[in-house]
N, C-alpha and C positions, 0 to 999 in steps of 0.2 A: 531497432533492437528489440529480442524479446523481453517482458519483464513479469516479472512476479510480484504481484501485491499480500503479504502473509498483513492477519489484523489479531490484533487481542483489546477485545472490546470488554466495556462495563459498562451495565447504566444504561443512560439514555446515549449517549454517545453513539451506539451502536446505528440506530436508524441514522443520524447524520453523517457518517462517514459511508456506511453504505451506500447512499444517494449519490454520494459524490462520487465515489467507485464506480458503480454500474452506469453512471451516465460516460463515462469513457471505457470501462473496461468488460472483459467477458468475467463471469464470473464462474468458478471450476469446483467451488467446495462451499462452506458454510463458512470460513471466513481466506478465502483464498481466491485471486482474481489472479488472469493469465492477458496477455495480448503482443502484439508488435505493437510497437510504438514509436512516434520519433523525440526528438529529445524536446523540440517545443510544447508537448503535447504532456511529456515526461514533469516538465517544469510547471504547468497549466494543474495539472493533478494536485504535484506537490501545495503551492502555492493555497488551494482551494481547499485540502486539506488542512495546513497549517489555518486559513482562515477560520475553519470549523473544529480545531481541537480543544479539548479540556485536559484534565488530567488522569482521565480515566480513557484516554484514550492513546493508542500503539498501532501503527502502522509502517511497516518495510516495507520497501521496495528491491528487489531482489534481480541484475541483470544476470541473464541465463547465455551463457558464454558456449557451452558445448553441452552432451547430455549430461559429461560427471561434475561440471565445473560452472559453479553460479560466484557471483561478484556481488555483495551488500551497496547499495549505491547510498539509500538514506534512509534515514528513521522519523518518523514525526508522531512526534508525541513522547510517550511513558517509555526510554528504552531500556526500562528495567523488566517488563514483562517479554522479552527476548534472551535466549543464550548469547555468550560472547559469539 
């Protein structure tokens, strides 16, 4: 599946989520990472993320279904620094 990682960082947060991102994913922007992925790898992310969150940290994950049509899969962390 393809996926999209969108981040809203503060703080120090920022270097520890990064690391964990770029050590599985490509990364496409200043806080935006792209890839295929399969779902154990999807869960491996998550999971390593959740390990390393605080509360100044925000990270989506985003499955990219067709070009017009993307699916929110999960949130970890702050999901107030995201739109509905």
């Amino acid at each position: 599946m393809m996926v999209t990682f969108v981040s809203q960082y503060e703080k120090k947060t920022l270097n520890r989520a990064r690391r964990v991102l770029d050590s599985f994913v490509n990364r496409i922007g200043d806080n935006a990472w792209q890839t295929v992925i399969t779902q154990e790898r999807l869960n491996a992310v998550k999971k390593l993320l959740r390990k390393t969150a605080s509360k100044n940290t925000a990270v989506s994950c985003h499955w990219i279904r067709s070009r017009a049509r993307s699916e929110l899969v999960w949130v970890v962390g702050n999901r107030d620094k995201f739109n509905r």
